[in-house]
Backbone as ProteinMPNN parsed JSONL, in Angstrom:
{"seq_chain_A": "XXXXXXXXXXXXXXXXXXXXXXXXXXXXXXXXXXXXXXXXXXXXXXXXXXXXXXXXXXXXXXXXXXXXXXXXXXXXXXXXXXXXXXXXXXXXXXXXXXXXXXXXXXXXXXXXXXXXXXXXXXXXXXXXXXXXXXXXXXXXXXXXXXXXXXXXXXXXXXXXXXXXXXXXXXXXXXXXX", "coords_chain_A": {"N_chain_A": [[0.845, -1.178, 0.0], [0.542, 1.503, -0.64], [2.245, 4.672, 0.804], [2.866, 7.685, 0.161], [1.44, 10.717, -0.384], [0.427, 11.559, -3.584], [1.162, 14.024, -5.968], [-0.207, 17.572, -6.656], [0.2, 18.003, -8.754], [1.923, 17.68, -12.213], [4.231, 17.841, -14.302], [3.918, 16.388, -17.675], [5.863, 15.743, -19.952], [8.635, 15.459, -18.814], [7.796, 13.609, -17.091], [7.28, 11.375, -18.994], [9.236, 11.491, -20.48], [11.116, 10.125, -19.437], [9.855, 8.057, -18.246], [8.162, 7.895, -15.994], [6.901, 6.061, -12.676], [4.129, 6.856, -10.737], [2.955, 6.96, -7.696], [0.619, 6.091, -4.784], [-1.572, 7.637, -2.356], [-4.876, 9.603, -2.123], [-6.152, 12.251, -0.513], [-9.406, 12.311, 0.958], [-10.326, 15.177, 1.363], [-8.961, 16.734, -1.254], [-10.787, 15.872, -3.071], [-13.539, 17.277, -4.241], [-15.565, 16.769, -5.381], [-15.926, 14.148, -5.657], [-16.753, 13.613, -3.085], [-18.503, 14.942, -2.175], [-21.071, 13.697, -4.181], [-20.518, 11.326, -3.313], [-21.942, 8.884, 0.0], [-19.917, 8.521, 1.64], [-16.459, 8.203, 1.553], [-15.106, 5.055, 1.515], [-12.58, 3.236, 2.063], [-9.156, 3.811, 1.782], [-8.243, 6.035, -1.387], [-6.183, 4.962, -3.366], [-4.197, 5.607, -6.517], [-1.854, 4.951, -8.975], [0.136, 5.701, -11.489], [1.562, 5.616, -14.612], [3.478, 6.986, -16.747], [4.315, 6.918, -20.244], [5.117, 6.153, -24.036], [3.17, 5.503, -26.612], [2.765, 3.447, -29.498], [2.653, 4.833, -31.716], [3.925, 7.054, -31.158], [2.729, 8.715, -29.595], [1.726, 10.292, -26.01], [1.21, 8.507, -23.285], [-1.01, 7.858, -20.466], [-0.895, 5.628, -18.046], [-2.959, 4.553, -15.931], [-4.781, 3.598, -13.049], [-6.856, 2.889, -10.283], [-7.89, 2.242, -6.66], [-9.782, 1.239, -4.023], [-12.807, 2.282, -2.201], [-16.269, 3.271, -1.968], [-19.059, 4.626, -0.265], [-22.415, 5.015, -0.736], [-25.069, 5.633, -1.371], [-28.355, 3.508, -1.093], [-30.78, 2.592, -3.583], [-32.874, 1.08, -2.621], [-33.043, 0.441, -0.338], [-32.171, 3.07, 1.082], [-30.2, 2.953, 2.601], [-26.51, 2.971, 3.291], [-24.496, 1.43, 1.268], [-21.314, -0.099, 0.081], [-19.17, 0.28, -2.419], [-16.615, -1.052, -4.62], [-13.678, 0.115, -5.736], [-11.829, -0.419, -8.805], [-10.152, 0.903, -10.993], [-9.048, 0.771, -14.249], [-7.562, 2.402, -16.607], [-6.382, 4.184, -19.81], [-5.168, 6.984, -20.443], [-4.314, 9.237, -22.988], [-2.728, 11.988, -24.063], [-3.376, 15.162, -25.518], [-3.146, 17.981, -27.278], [-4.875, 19.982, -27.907], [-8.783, 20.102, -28.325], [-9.55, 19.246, -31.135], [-7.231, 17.353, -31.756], [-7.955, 15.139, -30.121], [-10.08, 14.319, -30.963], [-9.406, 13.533, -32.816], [-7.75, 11.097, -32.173], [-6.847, 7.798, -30.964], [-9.036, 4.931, -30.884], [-9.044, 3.86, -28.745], [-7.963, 4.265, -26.361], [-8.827, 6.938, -23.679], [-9.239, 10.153, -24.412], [-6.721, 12.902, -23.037], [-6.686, 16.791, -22.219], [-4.657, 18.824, -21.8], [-3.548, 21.032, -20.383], [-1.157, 23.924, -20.647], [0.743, 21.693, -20.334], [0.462, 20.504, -18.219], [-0.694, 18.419, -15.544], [-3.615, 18.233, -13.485], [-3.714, 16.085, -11.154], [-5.424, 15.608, -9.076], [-7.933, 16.649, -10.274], [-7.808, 15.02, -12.402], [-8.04, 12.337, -11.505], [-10.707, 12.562, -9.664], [-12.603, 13.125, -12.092], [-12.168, 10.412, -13.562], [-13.29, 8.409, -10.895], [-15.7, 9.564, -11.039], [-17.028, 8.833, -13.518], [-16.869, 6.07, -13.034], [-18.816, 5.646, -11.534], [-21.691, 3.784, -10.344], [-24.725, 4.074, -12.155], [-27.114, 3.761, -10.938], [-26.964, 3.048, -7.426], [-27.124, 0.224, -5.562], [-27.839, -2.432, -3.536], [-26.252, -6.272, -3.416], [-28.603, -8.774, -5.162], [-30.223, -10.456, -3.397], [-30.133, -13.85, -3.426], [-32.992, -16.265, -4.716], [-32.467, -19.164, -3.701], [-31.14, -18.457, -1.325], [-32.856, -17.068, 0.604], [-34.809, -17.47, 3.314], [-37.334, -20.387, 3.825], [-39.428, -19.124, 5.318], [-40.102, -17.055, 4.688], [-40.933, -16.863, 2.187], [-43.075, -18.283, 1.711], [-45.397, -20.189, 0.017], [-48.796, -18.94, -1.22], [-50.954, -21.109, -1.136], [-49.539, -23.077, 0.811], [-49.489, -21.208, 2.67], [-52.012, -20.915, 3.252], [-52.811, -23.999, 3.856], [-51.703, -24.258, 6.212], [-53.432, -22.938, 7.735], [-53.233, -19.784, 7.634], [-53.399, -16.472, 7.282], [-54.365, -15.15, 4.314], [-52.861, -13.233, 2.157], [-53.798, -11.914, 0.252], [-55.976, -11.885, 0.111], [-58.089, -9.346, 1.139], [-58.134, -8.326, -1.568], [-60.339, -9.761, -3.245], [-62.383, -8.668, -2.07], [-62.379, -6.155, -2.749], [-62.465, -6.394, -5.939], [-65.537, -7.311, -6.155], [-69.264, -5.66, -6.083], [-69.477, -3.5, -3.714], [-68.467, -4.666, -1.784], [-69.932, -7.115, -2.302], [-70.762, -10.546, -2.825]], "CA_chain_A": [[0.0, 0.0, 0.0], [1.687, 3.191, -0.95], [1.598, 5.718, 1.965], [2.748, 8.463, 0.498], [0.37, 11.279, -1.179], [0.431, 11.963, -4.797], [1.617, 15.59, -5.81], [-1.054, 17.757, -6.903], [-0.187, 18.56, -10.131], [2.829, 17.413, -12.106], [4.614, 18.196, -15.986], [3.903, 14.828, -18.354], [6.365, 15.642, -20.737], [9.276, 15.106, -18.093], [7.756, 12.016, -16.308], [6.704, 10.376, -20.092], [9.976, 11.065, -20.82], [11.532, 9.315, -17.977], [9.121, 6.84, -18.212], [8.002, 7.383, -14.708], [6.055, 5.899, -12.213], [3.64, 7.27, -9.115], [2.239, 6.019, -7.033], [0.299, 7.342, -3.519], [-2.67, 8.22, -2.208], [-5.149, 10.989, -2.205], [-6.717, 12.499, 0.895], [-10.638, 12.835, 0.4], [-10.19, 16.225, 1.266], [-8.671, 16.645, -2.683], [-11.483, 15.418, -4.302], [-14.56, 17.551, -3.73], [-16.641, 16.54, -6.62], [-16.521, 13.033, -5.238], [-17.058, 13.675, -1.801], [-20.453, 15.472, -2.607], [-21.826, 12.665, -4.804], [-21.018, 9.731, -2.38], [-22.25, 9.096, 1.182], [-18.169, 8.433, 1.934], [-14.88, 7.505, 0.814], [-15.138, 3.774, 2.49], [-11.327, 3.127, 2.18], [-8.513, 4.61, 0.817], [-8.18, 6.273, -2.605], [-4.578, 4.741, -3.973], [-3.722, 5.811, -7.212], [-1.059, 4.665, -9.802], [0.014, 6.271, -12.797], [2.152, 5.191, -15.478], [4.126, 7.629, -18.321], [4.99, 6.571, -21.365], [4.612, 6.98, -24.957], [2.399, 4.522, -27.108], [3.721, 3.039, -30.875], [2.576, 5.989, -32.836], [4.578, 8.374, -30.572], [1.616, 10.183, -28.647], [2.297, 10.407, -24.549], [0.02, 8.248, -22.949], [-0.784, 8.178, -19.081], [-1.811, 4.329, -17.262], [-3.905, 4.931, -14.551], [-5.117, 2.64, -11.989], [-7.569, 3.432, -9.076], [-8.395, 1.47, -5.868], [-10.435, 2.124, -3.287], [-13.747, 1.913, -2.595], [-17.097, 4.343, -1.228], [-20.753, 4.647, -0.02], [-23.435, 5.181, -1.81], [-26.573, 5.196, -0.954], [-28.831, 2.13, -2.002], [-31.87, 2.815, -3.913], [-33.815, 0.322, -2.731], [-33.37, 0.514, 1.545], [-31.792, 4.225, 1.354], [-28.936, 2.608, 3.309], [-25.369, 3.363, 2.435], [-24.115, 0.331, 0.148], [-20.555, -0.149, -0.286], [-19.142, -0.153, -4.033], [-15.138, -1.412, -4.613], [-13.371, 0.942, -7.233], [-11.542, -0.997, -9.265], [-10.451, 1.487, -12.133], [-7.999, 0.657, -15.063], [-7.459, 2.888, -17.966], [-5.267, 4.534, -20.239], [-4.815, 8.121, -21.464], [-3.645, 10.067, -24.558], [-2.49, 13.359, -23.5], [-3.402, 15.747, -26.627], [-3.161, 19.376, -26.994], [-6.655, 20.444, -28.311], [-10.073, 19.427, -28.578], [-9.695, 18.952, -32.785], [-6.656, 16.522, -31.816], [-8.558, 14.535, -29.225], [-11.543, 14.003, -31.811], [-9.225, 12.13, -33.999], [-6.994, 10.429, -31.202], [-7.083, 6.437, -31.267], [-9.94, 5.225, -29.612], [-8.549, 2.312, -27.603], [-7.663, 4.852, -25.35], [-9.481, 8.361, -23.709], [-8.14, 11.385, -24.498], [-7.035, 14.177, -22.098], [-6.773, 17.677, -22.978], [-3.85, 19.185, -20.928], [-3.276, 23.103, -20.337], [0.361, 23.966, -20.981], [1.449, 20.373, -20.674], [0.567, 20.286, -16.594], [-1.651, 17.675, -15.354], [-3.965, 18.583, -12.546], [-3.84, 15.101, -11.007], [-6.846, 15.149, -8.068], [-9.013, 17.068, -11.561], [-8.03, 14.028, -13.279], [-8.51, 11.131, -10.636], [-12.227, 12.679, -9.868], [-13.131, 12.593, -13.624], [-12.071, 8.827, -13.749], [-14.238, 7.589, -10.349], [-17.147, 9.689, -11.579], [-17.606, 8.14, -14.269], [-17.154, 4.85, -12.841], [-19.8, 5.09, -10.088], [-23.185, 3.479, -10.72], [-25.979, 5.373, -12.036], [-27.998, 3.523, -9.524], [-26.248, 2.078, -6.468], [-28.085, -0.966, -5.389], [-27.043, -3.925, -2.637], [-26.519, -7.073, -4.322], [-29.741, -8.911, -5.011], [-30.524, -11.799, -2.329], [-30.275, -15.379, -4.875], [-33.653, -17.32, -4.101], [-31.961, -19.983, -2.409], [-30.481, -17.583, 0.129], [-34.175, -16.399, 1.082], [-35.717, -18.509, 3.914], [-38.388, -21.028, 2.832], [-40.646, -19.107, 5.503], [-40.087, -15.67, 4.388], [-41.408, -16.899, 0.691], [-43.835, -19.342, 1.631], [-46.631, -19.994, -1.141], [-50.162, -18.853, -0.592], [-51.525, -22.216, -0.567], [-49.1, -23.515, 2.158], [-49.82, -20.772, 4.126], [-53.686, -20.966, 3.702], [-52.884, -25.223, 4.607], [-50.846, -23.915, 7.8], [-54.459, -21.808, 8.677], [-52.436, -18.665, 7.804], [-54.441, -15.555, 6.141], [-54.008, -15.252, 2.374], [-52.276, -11.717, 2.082], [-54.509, -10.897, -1.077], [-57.904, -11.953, 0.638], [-58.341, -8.196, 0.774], [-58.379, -7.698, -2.896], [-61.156, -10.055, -3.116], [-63.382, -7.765, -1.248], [-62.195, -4.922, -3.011], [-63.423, -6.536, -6.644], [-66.928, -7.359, -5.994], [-69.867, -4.59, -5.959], [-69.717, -2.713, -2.032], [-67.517, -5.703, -0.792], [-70.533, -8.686, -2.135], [-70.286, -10.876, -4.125]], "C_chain_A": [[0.893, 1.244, 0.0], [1.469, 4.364, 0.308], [2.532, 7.479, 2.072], [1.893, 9.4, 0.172], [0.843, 11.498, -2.245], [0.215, 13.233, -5.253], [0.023, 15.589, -6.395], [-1.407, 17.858, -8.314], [1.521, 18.62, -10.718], [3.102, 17.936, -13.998], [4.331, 17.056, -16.309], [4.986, 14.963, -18.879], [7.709, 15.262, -19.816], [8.975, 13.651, -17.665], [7.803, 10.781, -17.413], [8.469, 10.146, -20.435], [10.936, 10.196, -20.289], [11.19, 7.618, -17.643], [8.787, 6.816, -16.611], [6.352, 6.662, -14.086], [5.447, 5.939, -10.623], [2.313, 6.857, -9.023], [1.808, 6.754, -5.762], [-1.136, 6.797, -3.221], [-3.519, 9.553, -2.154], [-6.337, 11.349, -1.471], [-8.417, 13.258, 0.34], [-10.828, 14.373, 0.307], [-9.792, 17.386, -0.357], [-9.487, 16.318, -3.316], [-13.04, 15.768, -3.999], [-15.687, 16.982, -4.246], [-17.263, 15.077, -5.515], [-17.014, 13.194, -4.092], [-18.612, 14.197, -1.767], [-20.89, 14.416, -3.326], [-21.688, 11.448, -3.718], [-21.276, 10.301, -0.716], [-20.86, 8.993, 1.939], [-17.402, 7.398, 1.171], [-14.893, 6.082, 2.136], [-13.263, 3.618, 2.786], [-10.494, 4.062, 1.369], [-8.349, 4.579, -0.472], [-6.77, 5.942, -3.159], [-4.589, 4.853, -5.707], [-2.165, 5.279, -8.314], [-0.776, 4.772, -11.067], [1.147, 6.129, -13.644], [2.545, 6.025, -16.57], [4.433, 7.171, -19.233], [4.311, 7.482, -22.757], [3.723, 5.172, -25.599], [3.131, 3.947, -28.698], [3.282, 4.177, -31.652], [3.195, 7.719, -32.078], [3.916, 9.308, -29.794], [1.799, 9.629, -26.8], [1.242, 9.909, -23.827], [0.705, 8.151, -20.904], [-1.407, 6.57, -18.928], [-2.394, 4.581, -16.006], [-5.005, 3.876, -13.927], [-5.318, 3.194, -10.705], [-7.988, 2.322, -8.036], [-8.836, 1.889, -4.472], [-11.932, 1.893, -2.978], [-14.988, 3.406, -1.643], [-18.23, 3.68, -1.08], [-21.315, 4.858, -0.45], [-24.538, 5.028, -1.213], [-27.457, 3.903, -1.625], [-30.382, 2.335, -2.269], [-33.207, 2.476, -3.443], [-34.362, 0.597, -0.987], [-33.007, 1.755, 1.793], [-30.853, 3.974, 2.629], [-27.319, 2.69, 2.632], [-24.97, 1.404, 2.525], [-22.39, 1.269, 0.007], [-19.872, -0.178, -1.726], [-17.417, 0.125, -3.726], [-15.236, 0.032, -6.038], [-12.283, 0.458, -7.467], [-11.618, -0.038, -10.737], [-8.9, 1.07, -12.927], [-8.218, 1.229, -16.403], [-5.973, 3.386, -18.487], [-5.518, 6.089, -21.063], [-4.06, 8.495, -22.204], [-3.527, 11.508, -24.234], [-2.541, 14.368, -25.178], [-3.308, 17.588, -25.872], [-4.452, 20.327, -27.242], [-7.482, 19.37, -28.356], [-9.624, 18.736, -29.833], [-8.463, 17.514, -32.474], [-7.389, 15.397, -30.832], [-9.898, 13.886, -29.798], [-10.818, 12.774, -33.02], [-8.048, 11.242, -33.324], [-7.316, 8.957, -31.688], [-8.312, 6.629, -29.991], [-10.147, 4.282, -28.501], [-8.153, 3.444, -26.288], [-8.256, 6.707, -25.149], [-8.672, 9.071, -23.943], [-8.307, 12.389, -23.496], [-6.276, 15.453, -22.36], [-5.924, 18.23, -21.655], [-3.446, 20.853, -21.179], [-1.936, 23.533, -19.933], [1.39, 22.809, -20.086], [1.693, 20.174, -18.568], [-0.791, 19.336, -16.572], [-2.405, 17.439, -13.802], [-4.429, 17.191, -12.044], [-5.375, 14.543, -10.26], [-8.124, 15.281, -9.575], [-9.01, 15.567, -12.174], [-8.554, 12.214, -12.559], [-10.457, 11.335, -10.254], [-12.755, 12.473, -11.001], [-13.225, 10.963, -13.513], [-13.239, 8.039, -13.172], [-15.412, 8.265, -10.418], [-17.99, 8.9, -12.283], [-17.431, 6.492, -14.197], [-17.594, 4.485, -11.933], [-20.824, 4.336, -10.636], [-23.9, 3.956, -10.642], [-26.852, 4.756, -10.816], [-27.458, 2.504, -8.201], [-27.276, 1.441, -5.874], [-27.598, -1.956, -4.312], [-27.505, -5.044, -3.354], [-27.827, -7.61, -3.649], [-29.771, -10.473, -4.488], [-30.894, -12.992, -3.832], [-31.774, -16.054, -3.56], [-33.472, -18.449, -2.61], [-31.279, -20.055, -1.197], [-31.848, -17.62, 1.436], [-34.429, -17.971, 1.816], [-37.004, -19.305, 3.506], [-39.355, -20.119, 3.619], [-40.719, -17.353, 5.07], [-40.734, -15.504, 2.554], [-41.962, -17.923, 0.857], [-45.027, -19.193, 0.541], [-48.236, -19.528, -0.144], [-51.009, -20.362, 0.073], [-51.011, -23.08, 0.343], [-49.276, -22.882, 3.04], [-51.331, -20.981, 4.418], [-53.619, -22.996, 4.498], [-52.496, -25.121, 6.098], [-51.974, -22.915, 8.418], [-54.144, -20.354, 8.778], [-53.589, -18.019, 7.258], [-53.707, -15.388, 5.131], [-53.926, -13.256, 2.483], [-53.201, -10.773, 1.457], [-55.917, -10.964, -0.958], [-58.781, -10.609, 0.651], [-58.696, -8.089, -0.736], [-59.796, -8.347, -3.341], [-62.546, -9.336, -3.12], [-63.558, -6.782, -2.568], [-63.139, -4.951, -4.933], [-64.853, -6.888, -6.821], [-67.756, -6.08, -5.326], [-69.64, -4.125, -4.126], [-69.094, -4.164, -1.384], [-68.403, -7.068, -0.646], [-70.43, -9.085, -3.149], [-71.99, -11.317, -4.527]], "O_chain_A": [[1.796, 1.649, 0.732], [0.337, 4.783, 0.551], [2.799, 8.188, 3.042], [0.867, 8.846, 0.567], [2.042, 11.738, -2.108], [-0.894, 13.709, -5.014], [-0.743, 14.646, -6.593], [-2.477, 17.841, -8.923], [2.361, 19.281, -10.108], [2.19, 18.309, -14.737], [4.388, 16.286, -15.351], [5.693, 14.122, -18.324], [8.032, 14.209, -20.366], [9.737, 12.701, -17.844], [8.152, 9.631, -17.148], [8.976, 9.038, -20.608], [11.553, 9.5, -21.095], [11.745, 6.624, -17.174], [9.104, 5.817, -15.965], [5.236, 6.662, -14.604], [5.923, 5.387, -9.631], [1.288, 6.587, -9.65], [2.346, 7.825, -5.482], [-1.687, 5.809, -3.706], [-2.881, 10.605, -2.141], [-7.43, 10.845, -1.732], [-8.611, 14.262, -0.345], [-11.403, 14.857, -0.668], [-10.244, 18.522, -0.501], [-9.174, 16.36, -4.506], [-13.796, 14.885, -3.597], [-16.689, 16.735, -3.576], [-18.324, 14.919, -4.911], [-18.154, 12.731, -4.11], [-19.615, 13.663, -1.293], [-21.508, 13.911, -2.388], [-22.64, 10.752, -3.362], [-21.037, 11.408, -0.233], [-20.868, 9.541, 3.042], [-17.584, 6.359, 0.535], [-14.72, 6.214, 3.348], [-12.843, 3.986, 3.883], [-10.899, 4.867, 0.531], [-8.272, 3.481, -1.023], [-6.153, 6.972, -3.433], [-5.165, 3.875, -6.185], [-1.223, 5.646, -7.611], [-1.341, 4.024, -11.865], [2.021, 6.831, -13.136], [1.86, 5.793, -17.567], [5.507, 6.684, -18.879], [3.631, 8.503, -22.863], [3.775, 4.069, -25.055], [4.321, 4.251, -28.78], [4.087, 4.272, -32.578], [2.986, 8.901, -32.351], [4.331, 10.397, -29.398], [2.009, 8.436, -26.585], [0.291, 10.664, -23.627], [1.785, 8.253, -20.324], [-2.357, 6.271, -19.652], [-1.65, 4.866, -15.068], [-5.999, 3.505, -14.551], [-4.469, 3.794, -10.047], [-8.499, 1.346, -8.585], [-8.279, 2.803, -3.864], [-12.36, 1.054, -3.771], [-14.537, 4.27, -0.891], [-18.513, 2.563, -1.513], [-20.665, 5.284, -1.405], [-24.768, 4.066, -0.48], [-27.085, 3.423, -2.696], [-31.183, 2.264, -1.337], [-34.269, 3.074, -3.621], [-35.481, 0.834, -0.532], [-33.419, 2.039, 2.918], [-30.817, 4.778, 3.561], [-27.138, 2.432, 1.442], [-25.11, 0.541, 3.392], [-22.162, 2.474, -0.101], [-20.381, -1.158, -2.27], [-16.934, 1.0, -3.007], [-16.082, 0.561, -6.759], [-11.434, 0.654, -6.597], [-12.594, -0.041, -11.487], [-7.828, 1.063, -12.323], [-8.932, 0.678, -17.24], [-4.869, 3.185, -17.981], [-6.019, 6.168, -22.184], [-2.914, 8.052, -22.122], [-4.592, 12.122, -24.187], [-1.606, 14.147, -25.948], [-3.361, 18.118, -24.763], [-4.746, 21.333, -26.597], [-7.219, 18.169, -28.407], [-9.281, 17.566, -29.667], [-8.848, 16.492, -33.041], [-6.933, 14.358, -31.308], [-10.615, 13.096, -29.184], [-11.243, 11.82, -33.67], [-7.367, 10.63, -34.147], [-7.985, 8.824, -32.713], [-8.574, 7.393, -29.062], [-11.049, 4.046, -27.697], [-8.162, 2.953, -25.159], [-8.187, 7.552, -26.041], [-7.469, 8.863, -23.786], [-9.384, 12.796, -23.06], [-5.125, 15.267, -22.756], [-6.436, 18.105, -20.542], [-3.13, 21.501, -22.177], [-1.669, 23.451, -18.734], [2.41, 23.021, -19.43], [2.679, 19.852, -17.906], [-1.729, 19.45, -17.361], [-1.927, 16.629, -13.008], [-5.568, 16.915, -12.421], [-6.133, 13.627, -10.579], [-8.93, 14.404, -9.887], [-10.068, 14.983, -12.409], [-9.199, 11.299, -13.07], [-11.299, 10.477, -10.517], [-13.515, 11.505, -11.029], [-14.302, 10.381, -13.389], [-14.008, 7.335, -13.826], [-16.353, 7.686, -9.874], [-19.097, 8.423, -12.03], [-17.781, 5.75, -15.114], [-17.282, 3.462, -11.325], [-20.657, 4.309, -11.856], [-24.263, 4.471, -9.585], [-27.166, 5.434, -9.838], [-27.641, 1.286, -8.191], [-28.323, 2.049, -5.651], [-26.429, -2.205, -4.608], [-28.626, -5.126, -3.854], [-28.256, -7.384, -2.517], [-29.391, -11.452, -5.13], [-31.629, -12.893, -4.815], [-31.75, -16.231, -2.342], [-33.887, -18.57, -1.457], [-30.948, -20.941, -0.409], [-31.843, -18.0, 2.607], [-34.341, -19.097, 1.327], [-37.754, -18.691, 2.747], [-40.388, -19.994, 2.962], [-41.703, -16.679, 5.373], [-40.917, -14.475, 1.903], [-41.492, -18.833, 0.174], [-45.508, -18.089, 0.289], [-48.586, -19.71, 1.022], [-51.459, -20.612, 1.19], [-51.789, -23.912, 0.811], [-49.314, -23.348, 4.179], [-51.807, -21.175, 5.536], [-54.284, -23.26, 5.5], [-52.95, -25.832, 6.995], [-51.699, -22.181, 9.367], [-54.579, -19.67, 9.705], [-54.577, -18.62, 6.835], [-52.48, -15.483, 5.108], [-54.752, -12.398, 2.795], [-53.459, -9.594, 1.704], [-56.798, -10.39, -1.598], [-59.955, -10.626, 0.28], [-59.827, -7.65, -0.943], [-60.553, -7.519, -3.847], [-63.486, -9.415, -3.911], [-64.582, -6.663, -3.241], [-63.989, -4.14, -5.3], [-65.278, -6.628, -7.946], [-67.306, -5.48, -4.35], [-69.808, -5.127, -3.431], [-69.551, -4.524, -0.299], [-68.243, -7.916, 0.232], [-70.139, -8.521, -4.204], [-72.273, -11.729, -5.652]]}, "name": "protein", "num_of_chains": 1, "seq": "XXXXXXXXXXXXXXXXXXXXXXXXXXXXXXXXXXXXXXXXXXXXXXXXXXXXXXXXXXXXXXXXXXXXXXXXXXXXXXXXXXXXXXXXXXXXXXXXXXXXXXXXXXXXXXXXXXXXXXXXXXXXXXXXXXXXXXXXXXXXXXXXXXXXXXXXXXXXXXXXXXXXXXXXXXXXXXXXX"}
């Protein structure tokens, strides 16, 4: 586990050329965007980023996220855990117009006199790899107790009341039949 922090904001063209590689973490405090969208940063945010160049000579970045947050869960409005598990690869371009015709095995990122605002670029990444709807996984059948999904007609044999006996009522004129 890497323990130290990851600068804020570093040159590419030095590290690509170098071929370097950093590594760190990055203190929730750095990453406002995320911090407002989730219910919390569950563990730490570790980071790992990779310089190089690619076979057609353009300066790509590897980037690898781990980590994980809260979320709220649609269903119980309980915070739900979600792992972040991110692996990509950027193309560091200089304009939009070059970034439109970039390869497309890999995103492109649009860098402002060749500095790379690292936390800007680590929020982008686990944005877009939250879940539009965070959810807790969904209980398998054969998890569920037999008496918590008992059939109607075993419970009406067990003398139980039939849940939907109400509706009954409810289709026939003033509740006769």
């Amino acid at each position: 586990m890497p323990n130290q922090q990851l600068p804020q904001q570093v040159t590419v063209r030095k590290l690509v050329e170098s071929g370097a590689k950093l590594s760190g973490f990055v203190a929730d405090a750095r990453l406002p965007r995320v911090v407002e969208v989730v219910h919390q940063i569950s563990a730490n945010l570790e980071a790992e980023l990779h310089f190089g160049m690619d076979e057609s000579n353009k300066m790509i970045i590897g980037v690898e996220i781990h980590g994980a947050v809260d979320l709220t869960c649609q269903r119980c409005l309980e915070p739900v855990t979600v792992p972040l598990k991110i692996a990509t690869t950027l193309t560091v371009v200089a304009h939009d117009e070059e970034a439109r015709s970039c390869i497309r095995s890999h995103e492109p990122i649009v860098l402002d006199e060749g500095l790379l605002n690292i936390d800007h670029m680590l929020e982008e990444e686990i944005l877009l790899s939250l879940p539009v709807v965070a959810l807790h996984p969904k209980v398998l059948a054969d998890e569920v107790s037999f008496v918590e999904h008992e059939g109607i007609e075993r419970r009406a044999a067990r003398g139980l009341e039939n849940p939907f006996a109400v509706l009954k009522t409810l289709t026939t004129k003033g509740g006769q039949e």
